[in-house]
C-alpha positions in Angstrom: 75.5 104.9 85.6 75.6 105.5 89.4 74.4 109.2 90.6 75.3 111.0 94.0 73.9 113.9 94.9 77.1 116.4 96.4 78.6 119.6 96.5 80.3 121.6 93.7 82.2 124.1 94.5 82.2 127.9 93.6 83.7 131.0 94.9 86.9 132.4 95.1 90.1 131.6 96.8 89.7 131.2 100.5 86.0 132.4 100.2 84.1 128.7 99.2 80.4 128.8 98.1 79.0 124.7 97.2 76.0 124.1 94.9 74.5 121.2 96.0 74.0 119.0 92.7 73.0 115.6 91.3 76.0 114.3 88.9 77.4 111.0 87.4 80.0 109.5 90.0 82.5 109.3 87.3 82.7 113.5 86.6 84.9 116.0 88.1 83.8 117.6 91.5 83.4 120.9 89.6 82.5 119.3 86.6 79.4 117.8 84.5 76.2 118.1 86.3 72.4 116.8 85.9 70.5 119.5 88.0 71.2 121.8 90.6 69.2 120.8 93.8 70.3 123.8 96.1 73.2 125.9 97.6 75.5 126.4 100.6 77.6 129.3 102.1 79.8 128.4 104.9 81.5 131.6 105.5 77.8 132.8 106.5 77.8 132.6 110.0 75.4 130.6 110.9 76.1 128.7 107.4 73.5 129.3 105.1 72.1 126.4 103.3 68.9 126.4 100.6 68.3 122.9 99.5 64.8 122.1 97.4 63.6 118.8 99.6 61.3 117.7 97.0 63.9 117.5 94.1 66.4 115.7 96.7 63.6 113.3 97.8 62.7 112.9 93.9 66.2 111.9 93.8 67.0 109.8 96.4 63.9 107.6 95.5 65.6 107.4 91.9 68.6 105.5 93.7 70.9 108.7 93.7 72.9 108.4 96.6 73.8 111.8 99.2 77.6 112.1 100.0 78.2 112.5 103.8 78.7 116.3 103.8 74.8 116.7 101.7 73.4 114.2 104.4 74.5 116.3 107.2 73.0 119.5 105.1 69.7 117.5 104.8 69.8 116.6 108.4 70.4 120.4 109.2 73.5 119.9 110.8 76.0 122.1 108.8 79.5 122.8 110.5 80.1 126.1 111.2 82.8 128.5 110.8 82.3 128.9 114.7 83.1 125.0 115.1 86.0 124.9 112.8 87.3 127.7 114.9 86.6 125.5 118.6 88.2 122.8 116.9 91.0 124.5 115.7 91.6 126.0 119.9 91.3 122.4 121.4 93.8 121.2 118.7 96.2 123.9 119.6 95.7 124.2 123.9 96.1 119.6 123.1 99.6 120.7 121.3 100.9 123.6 124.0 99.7 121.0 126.9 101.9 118.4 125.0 104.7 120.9 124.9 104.7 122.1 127.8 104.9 118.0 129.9 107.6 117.5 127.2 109.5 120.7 128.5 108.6 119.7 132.0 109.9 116.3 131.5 112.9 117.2 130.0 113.4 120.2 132.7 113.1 116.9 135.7 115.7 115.2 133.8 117.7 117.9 133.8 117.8 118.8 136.9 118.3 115.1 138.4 121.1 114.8 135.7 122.5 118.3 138.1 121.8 117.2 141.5 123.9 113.8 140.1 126.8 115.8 139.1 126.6 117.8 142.4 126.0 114.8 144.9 129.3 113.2 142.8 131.4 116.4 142.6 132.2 117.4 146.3 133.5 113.8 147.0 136.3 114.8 143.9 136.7 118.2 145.5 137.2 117.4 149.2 139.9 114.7 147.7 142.3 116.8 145.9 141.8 119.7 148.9 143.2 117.0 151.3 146.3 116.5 149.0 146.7 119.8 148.5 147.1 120.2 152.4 148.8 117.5 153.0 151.7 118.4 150.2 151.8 122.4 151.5 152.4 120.8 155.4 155.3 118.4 154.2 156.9 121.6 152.0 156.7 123.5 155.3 158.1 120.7 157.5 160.9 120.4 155.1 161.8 124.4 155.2 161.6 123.8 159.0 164.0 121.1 159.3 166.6 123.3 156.8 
């Protein structure tokens, strides 16, 4: 039987509370449990954790192996809703950055695609001008010579 020591979770929707507990690898995340060894609140800000050391040590010396999230509670490095939120900002100014070279891209080719058409269009133009002319002077040199 292999035990880990990791978080259970409690609480309501959108509103999480974790009990940090020992349990058999093979059980449910909210299920079957040997002892309770502490809690943590993450909508706290700053998170509020409560862990019994001595149990946990009791337990790790046992051969109960911590999942990562109940290391970085041991260590006293719990992420924050304040972090969450940072990462969440840089995610989205990484997307609007990426949107806006994609619209600037897309605005160059557009406007080369333009200044194409233009640079090809007057040459067209000037040509059927000329043979506009050119037939008005030959209907007016034929009503001359009547």
């Amino acid at each position: 039987m292999s035990v880990v020591i990791r978080l259970a979770r409690r609480g309501a929707k959108k509103k999480p509370f974790y009990r940090v507990v020992v349990a058999d690898s093979r059980s449910p995340r909210d299920g079957r449990f040997i002892e309770i060894l502490g809690t943590y609140d993450p909508m706290k800000t700053p998170a509020l954790v409560e862990l019994k050391k001595d149990k946990i040590d009791a337990w790790v010396a046992k051969g109960a192996i911590a999942s990562d999230t109940v290391r970085s509670l041991i260590e006293g490095k719990p992420k924050t809703n304040a972090q969450k939120t940072k990462s969440k900002e840089r995610a989205k100014a990484k997307a609007e950055a990426e949107t806006k070279a994609k619209a600037k891209v897309d605005s160059d080719a557009k406007a080369k695609a333009e200044a194409e058409a233009k640079a090809d269009a007057p040459a067209e133009e000037t040509a059927p001008a000329e043979a506009k002319e050119s037939t008005e002077e030959t209907k007016e040199e034929t009503k001359t010579e009547e």
